[in-house]
Backbone as CSV, one residue per row, in Angstrom:
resi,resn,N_x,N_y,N_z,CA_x,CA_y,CA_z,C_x,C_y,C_z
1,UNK,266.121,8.057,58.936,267.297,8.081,58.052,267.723,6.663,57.695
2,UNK,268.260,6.433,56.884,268.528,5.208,56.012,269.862,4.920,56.921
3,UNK,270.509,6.003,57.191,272.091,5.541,57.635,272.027,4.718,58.783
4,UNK,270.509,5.098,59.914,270.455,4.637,60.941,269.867,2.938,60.997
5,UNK,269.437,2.768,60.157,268.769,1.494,59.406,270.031,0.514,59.891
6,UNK,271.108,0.878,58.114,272.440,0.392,58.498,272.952,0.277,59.730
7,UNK,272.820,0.865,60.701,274.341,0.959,61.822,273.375,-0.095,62.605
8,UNK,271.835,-0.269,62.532,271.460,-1.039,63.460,271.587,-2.303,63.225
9,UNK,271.132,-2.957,61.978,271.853,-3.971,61.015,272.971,-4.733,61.920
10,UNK,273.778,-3.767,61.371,275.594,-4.322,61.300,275.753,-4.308,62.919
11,UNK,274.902,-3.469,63.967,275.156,-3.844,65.399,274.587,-5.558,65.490
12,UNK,273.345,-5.330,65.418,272.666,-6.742,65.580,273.693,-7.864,64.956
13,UNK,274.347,-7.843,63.216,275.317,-8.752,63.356,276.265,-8.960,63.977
14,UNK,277.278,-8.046,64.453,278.488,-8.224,65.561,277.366,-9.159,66.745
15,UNK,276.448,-8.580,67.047,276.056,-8.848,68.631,275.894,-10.534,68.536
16,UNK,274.903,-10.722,66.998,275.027,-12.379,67.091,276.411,-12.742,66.524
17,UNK,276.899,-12.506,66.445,278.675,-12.983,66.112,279.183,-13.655,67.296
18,UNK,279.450,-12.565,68.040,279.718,-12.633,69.927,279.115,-13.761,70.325
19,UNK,277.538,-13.503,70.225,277.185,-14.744,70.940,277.420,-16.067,70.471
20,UNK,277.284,-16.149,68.817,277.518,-17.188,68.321,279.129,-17.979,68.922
21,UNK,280.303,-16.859,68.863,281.702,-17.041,69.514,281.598,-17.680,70.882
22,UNK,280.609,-17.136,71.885,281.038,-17.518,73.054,279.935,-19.367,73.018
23,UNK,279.255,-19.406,72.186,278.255,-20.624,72.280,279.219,-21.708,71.354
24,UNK,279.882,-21.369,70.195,280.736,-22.519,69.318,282.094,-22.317,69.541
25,UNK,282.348,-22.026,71.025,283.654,-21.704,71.046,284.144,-22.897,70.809
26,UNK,283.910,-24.254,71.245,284.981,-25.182,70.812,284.899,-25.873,69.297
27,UNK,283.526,-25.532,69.067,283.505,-26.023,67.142,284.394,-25.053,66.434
28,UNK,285.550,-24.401,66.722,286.014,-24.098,66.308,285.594,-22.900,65.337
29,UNK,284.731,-21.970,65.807,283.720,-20.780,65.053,285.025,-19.799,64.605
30,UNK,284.523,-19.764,63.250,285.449,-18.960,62.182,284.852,-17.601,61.637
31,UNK,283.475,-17.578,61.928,282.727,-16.199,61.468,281.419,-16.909,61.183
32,UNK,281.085,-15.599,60.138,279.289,-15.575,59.853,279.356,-14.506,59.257
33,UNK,277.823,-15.460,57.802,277.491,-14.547,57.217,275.995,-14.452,57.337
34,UNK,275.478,-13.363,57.184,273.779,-13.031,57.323,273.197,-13.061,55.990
35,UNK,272.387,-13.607,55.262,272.006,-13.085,53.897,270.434,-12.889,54.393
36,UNK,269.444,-12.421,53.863,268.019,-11.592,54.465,267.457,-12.282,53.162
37,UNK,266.332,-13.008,52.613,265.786,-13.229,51.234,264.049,-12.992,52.437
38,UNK,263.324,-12.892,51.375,261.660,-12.762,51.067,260.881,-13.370,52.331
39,UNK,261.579,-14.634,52.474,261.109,-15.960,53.028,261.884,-16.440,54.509
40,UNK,263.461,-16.959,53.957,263.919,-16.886,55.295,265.101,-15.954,55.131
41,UNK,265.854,-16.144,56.497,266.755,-15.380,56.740,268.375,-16.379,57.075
42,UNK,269.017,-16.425,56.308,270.080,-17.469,56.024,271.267,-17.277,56.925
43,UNK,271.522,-18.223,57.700,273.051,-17.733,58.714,273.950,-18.756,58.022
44,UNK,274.851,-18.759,57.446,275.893,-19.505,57.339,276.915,-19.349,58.358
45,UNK,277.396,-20.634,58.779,278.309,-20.991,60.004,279.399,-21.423,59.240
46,UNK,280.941,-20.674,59.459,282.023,-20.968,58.844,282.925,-21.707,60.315
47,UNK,282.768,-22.993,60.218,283.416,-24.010,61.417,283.978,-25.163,60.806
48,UNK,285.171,-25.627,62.169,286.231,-26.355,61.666,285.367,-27.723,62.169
49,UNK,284.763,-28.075,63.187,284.460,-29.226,63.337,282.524,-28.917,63.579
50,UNK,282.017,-29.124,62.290,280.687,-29.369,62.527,279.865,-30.230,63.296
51,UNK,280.315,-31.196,63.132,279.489,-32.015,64.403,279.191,-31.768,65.236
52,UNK,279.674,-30.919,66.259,279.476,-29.878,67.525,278.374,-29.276,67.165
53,UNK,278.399,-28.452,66.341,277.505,-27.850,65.733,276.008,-28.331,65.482
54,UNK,275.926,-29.676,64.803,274.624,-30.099,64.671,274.649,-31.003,65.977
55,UNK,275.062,-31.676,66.486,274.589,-32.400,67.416,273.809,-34.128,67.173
56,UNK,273.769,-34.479,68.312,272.653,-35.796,68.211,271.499,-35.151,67.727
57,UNK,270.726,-35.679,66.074,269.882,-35.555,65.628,269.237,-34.217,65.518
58,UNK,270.730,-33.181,65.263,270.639,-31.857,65.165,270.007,-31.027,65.875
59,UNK,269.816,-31.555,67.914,269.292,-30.899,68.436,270.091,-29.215,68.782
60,UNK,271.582,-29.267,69.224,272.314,-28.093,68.770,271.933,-27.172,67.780
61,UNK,271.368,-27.493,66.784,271.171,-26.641,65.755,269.717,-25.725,65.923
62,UNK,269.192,-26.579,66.223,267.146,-26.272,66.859,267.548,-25.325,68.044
63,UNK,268.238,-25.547,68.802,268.229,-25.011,70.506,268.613,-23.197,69.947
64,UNK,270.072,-23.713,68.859,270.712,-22.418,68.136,269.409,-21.843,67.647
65,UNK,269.047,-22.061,66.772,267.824,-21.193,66.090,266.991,-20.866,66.794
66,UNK,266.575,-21.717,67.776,265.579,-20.796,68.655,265.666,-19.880,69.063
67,UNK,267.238,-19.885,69.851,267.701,-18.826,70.354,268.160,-17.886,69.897
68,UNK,268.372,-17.556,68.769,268.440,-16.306,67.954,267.062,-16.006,67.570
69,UNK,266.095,-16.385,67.034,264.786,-15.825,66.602,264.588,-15.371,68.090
70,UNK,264.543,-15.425,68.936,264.285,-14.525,70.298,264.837,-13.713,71.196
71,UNK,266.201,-14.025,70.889,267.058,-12.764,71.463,267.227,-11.846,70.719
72,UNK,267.418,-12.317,69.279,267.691,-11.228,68.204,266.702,-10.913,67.344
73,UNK,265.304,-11.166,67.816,263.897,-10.865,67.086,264.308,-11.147,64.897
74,UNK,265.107,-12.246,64.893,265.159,-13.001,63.634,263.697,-13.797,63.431
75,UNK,263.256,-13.265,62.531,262.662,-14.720,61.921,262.567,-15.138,60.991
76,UNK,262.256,-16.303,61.165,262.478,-17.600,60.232,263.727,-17.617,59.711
77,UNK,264.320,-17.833,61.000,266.341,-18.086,60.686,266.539,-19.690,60.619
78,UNK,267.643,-19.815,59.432,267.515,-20.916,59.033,269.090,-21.146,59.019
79,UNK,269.575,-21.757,60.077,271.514,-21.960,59.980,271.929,-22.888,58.947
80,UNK,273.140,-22.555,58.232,273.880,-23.756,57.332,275.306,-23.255,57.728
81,UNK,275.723,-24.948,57.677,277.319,-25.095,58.386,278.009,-25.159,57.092
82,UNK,279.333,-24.078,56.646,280.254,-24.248,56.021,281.358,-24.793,56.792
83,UNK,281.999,-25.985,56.333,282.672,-26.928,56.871,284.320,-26.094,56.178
84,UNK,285.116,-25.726,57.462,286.988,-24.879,56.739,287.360,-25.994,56.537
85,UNK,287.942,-26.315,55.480,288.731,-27.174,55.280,290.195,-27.669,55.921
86,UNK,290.764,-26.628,55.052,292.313,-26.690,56.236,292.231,-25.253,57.002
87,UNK,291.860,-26.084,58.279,291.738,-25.226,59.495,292.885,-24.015,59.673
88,UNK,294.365,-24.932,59.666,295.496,-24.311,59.551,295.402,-22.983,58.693
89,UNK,294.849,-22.905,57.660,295.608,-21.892,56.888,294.398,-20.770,56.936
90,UNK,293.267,-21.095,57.714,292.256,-20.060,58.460,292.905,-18.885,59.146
91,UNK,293.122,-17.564,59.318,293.715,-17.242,60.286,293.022,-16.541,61.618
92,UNK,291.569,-16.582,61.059,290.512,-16.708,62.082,290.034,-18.033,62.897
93,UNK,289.607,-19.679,62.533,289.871,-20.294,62.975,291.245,-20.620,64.207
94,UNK,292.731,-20.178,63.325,293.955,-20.181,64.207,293.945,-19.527,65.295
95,UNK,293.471,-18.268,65.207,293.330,-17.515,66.616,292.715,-18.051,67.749
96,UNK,291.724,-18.214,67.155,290.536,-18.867,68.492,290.731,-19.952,68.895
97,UNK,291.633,-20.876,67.902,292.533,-21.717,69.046,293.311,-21.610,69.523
98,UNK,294.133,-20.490,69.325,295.246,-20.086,70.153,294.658,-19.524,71.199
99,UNK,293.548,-18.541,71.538,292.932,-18.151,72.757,292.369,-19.166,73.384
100,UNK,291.761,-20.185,73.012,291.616,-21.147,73.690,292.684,-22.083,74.387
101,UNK,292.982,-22.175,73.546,294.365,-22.914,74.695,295.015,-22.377,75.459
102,UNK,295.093,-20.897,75.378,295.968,-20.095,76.914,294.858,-19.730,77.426
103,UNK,293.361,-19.822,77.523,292.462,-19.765,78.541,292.332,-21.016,79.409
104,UNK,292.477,-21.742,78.604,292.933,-23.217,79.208,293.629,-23.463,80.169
105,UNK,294.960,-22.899,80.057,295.937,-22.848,81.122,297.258,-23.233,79.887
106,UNK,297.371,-23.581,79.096,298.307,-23.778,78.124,299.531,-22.545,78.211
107,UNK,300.791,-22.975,78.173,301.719,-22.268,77.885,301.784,-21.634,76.551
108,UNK,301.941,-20.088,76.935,301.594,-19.176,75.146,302.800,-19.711,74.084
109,UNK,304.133,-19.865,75.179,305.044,-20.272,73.745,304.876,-21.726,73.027
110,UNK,304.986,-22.757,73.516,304.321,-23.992,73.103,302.997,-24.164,72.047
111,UNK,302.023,-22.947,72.200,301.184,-22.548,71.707,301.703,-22.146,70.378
112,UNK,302.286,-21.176,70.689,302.550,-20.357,69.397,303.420,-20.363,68.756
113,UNK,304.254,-21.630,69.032,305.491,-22.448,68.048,304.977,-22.943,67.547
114,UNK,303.941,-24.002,67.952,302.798,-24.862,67.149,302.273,-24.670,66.165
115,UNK,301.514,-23.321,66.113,300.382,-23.295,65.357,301.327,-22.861,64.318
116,UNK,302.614,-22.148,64.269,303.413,-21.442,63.278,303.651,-22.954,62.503
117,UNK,304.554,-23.815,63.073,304.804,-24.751,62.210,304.006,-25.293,61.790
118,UNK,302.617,-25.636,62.518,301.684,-26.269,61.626,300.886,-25.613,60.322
119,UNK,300.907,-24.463,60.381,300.900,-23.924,59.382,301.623,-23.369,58.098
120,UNK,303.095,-23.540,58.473,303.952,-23.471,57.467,303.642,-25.165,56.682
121,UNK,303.650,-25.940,57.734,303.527,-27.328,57.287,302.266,-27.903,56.089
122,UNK,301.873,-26.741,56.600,299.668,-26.755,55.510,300.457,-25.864,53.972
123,UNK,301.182,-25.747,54.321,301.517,-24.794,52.599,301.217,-23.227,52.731
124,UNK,301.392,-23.021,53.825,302.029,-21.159,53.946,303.150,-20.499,53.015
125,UNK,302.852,-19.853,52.811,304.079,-18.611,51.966,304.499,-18.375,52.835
126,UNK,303.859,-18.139,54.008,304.630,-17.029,55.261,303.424,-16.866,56.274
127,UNK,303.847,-17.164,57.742,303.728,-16.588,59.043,303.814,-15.613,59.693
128,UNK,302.922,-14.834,60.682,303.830,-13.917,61.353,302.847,-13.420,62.694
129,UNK,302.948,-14.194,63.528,302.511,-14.549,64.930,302.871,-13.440,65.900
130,UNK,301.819,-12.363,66.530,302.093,-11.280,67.352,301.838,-11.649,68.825
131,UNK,302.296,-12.050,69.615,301.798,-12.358,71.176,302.456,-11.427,72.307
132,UNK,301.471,-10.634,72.578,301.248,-9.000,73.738,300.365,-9.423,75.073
133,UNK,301.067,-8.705,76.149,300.491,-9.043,77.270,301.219,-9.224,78.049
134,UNK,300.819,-9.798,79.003,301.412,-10.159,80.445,301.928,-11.708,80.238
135,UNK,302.703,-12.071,79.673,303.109,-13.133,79.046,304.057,-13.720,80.422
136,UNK,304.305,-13.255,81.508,304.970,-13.891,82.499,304.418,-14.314,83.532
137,UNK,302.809,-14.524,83.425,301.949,-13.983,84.678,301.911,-13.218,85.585
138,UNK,301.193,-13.296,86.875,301.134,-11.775,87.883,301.854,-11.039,87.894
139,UNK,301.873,-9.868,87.834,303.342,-9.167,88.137,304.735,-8.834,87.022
140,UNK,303.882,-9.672,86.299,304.790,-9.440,85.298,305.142,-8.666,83.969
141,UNK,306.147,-7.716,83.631,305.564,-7.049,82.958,305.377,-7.464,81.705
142,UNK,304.312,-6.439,81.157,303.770,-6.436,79.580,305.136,-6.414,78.397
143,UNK,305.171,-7.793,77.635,305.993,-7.460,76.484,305.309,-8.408,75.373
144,UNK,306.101,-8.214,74.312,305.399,-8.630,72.903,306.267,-9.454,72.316
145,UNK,305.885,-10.665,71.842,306.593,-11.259,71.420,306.203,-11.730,69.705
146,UNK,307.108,-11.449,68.881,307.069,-12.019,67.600,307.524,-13.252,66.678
147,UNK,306.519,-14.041,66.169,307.431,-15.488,65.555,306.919,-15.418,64.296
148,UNK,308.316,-15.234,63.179,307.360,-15.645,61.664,308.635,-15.687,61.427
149,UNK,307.685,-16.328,60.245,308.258,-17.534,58.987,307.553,-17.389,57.676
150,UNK,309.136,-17.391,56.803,308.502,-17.648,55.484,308.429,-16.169,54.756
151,UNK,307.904,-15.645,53.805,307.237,-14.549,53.217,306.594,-13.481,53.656
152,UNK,306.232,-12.394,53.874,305.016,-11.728,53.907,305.153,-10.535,53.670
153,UNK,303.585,-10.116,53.401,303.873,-8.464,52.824,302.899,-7.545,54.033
154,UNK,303.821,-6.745,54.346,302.469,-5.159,55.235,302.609,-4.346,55.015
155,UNK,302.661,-3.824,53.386,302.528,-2.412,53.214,301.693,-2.484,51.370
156,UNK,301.542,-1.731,51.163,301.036,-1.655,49.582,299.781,-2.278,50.116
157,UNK,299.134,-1.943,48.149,297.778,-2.475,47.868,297.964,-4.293,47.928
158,UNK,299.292,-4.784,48.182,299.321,-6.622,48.079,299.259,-6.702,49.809
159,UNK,299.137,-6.243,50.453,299.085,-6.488,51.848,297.788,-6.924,51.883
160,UNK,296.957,-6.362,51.566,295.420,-6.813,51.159,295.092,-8.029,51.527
161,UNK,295.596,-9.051,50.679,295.676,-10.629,50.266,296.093,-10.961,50.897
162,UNK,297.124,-10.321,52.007,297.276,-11.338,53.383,295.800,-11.610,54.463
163,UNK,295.699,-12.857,55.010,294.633,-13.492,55.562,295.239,-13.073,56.926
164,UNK,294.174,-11.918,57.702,294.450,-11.654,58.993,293.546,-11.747,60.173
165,UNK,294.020,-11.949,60.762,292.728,-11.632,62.066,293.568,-11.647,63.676
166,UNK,292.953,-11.017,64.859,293.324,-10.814,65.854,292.172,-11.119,66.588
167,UNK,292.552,-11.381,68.106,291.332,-11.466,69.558,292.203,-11.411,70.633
168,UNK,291.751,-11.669,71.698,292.260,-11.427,72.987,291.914,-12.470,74.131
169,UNK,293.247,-12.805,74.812,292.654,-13.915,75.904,292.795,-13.625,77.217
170,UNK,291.726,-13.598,77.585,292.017,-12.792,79.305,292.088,-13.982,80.562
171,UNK,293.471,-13.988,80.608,293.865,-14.824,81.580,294.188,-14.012,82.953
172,UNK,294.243,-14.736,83.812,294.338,-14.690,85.467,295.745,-13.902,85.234
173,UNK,296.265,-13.797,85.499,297.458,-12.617,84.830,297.317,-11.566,84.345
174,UNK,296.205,-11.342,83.182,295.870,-10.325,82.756,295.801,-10.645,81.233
175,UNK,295.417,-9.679,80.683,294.894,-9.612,78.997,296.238,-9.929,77.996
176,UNK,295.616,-10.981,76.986,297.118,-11.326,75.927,296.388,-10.949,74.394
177,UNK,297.126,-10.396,73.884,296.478,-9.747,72.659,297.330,-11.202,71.956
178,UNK,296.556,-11.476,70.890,297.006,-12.503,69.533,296.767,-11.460,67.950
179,UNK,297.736,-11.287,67.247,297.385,-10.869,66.268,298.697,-11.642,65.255
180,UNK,297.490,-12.321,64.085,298.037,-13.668,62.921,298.172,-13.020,61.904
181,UNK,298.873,-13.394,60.777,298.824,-12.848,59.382,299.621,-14.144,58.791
182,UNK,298.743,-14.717,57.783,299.087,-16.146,57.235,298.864,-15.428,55.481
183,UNK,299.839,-16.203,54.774,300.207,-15.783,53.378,299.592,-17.419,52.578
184,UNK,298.214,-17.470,52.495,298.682,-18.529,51.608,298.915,-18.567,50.316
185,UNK,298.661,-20.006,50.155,299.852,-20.660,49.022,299.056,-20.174,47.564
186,UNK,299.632,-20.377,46.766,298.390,-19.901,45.236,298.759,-18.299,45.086
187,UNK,299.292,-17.296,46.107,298.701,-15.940,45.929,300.183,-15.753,45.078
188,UNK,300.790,-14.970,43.871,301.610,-14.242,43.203,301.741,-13.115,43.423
189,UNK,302.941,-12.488,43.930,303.060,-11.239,43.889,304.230,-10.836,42.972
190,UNK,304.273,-9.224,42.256,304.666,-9.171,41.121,306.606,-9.336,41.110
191,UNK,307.112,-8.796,42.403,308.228,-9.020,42.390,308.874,-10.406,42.883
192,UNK,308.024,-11.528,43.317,308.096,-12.686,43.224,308.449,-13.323,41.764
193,UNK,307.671,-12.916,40.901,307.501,-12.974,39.448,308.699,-13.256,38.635
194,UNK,309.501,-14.159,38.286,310.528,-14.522,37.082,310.020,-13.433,35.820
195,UNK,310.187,-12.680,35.080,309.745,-12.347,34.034,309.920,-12.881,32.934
196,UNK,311.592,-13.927,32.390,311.714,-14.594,31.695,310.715,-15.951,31.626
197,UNK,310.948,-16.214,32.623,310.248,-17.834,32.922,309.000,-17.505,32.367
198,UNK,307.949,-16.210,33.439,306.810,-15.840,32.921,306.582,-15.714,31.709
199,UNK,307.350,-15.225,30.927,307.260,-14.899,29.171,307.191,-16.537,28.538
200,UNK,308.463,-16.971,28.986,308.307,-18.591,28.354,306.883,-19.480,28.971
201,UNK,306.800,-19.479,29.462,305.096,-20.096,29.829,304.286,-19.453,29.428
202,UNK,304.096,-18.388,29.039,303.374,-17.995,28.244,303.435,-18.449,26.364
203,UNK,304.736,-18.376,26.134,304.623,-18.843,24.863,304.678,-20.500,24.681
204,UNK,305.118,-21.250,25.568,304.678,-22.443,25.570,303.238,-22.924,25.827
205,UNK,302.293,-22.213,26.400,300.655,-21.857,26.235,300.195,-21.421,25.372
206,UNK,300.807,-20.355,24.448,300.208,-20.444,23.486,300.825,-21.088,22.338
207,UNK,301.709,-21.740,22.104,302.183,-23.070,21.434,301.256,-24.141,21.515
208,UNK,300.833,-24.449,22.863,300.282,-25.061,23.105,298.717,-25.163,22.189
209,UNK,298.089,-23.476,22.611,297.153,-23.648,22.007,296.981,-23.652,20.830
210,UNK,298.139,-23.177,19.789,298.051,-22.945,18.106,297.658,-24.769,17.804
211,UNK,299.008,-25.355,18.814,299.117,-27.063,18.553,297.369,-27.665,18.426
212,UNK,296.720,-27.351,19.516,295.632,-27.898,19.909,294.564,-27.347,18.731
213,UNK,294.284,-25.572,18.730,294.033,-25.437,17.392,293.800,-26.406,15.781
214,UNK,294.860,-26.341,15.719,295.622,-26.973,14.074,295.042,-28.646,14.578
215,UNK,295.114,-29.257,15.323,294.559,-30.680,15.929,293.166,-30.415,15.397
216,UNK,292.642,-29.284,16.142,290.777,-29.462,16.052,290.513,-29.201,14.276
217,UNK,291.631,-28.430,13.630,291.355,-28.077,12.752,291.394,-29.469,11.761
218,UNK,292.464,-30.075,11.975,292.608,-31.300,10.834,291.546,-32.392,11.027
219,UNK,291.247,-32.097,12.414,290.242,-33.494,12.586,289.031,-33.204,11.779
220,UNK,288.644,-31.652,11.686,287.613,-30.993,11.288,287.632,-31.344,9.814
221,UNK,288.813,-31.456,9.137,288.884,-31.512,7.954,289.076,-33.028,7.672
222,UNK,289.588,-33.491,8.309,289.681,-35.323,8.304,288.432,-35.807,8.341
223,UNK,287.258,-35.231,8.917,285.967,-36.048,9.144,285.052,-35.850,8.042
224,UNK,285.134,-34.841,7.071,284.212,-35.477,5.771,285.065,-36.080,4.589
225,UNK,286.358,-36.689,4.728,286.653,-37.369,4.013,286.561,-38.859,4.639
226,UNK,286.323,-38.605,5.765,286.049,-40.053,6.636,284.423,-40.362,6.525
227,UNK,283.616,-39.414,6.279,282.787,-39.575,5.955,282.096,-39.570,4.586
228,UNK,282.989,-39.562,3.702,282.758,-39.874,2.504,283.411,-41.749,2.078
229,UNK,284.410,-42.175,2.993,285.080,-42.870,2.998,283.821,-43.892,3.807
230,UNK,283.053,-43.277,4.276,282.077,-44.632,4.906,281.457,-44.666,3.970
231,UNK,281.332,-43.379,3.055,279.809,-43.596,2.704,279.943,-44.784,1.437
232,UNK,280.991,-44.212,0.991,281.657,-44.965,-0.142,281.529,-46.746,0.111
233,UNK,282.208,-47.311,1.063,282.391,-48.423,2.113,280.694,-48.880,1.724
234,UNK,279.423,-47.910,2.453,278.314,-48.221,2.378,278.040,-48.539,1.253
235,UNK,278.258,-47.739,0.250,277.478,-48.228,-1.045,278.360,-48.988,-1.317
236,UNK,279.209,-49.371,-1.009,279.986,-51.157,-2.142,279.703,-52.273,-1.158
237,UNK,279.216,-52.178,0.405,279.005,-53.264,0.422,277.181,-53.437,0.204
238,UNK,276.524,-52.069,-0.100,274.718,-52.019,-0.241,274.738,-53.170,-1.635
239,UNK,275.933,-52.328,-2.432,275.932,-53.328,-3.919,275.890,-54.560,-4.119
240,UNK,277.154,-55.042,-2.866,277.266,-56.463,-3.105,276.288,-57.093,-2.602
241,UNK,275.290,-56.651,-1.460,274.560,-57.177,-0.943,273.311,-57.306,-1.948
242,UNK,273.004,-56.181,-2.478,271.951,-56.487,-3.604,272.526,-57.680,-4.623
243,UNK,273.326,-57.432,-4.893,273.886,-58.988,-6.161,273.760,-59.946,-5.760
244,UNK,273.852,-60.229,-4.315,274.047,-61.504,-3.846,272.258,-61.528,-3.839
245,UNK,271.500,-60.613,-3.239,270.589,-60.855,-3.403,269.699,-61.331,-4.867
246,UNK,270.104,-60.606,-5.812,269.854,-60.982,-7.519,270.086,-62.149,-7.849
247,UNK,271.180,-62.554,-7.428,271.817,-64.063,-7.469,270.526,-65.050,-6.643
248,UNK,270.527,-64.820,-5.842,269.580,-65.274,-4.804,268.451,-65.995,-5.623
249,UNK,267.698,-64.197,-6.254,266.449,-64.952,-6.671,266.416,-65.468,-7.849
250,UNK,267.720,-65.273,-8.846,267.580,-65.924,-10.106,268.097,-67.358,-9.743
251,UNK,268.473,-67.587,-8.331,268.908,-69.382,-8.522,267.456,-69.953,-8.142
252,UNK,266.597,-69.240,-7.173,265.138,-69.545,-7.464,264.319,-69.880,-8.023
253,UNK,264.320,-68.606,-9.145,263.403,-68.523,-10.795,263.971,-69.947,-11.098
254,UNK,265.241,-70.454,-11.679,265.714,-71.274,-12.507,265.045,-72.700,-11.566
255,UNK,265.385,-72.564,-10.315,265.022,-73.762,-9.887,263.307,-74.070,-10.050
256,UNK,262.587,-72.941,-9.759,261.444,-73.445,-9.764,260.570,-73.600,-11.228
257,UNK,261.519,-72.765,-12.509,261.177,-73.393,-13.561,261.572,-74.351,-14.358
258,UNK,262.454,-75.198,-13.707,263.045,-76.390,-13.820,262.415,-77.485,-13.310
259,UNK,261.881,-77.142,-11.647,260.838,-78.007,-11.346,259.395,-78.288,-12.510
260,UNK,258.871,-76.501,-12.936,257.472,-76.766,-13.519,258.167,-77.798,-14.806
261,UNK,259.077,-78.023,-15.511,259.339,-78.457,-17.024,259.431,-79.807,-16.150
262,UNK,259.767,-80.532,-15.075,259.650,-82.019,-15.105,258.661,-82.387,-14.323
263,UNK,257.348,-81.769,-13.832,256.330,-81.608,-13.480,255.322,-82.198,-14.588
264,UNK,255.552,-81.228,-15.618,254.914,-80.883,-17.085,255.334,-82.743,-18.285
265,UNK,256.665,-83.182,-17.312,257.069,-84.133,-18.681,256.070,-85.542,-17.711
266,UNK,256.241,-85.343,-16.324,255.906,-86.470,-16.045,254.263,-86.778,-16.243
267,UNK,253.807,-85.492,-16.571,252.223,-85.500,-16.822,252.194,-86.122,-18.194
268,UNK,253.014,-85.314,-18.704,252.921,-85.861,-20.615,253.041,-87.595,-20.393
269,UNK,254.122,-88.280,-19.836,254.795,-89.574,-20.010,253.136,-90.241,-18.943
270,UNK,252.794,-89.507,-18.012,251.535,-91.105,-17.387,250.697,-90.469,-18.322
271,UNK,250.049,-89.845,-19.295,249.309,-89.427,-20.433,249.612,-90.322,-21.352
272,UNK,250.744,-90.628,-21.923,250.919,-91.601,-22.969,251.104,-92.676,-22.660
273,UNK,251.535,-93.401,-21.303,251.105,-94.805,-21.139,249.755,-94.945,-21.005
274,UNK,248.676,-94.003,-20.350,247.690,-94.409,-20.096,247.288,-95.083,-21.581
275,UNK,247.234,-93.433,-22.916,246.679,-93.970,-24.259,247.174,-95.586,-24.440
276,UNK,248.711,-96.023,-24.569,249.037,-96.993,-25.205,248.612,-98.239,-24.870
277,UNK,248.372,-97.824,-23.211,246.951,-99.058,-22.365,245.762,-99.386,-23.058
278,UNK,245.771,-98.057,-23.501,244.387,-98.574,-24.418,244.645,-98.808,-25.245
């Protein structure tokens, strides 16, 4: 069956996910994508600090590939590192440093004041930080604590567009659930929306473009009178240049038949002294 194809697929990716998670836990591992072509088989690595990742003279990266073409019968797997930019506004990156640092031994609230402001600080719309568990250590009981800021939506088809993700950190105390939902910046939602304002930016855009229009249009029409205006230019100075040239060669002609006529007299004049010698 084809269906069974699929489910084995999508196991094998979770399974290298996991491992990939527990091997780049501190490069800051944000996910993975698998693409399959003819030839090789493409892993893209979505991480906050690559260098970890490739290593001195990219031996990290070799050790990685090996070890997937043999645990996970891949071949000819070929890794590429997508470098997150702003880590902050990841909300997969954010997690896994938040589990990291209370596996650490890090205090969860210190933790999770942090990462809120630093991410409002990256250009968030809105925060909203879930921390469950045994948040008092041993003995202590299970409660949940919530911190947000800013905007956000969890219901409707715009909940969508919120950037979410959750994991879990199992500390000596017991299990702490993390679950993030970060709003970033750029996204519009419709009751956010001015409708006046919206209408006027719109007609100042297309003002804009009639303006820009009517520009391309006159230039369009300005350039064969500019080009008649050279051409014109060309032929009066082609003209003058020929005259001057005409001029040129008739001061030539004159000179050099001015030379032959006293050429011609001085032959005549030693001609008639010679006779009168005699």
């Amino acid at each position: 069956m084809i269906e069974k194809t699929f489910i084995s697929q999508s196991l094998r990716n979770m399974q290298i996910e996991d491992y990939l998670k527990k091997q780049l836990n501190r490069a800051g591992f944000s996910g993975m994508d698998l693409y399959k072509t003819p030839l090789v088989t493409r892993i893209v690595l979505k991480v906050t600090k690559p260098g970890l990742v490739i290593g001195k003279g990219g031996k990290n990266i070799k050790i990685l590939t090996d070890e997937i073409s043999e645990k996970f019968g891949i071949k000819n797997p070929q890794i590429e590192i997508l470098e997150i930019e702003n880590a902050e506004l990841d909300a997969k990156a954010s997690v896994e440093n938040i589990v990291n640092m209370l596996e650490r031994g890090y205090s969860w609230r210190g933790v999770a004041f942090r990462t809120v402001d630093n991410i409002m600080k990256a250009g968030a719309q809105g925060v909203e930080l879930i921390v469950s568990g045994s948040l008092g250590g041993k003995g202590g009981r299970a409660r949940k604590q919530r911190i947000a800021k800013g905007y956000m939506k969890k219901a409707g088809g715009q909940s969508e567009l919120v950037d979410y993700a959750q994991n879990n950190a199992y500390l000596k105390g017991g299990a702490v659930g993390v679950k993030l939902k970060i709003l970033k910046p750029g996204i519009f939602f419709p009751d956010k929306i001015n409708i006046k304002e919206y209408l006027e930016k719109e007609k100042k855009e297309e003002d804009e473009k009639a303006e820009e229009s009517e520009e391309k249009t006159n230039e369009k029409e300005k350039k064969p009178e500019e080009q008649k205006e050279k051409v014109k230019k060309e032929t009066l100075s082609e003209k003058k240049e020929k005259e001057k040239d005409t001029k040129k060669k008739t001061v030539k002609k004159t000179k050099k038949a001015e030379e032959k006529k006293s050429a011609k007299k001085e032959t005549k004049e030693k001609s008639d002294e010679k006779k009168v010698k005699k």
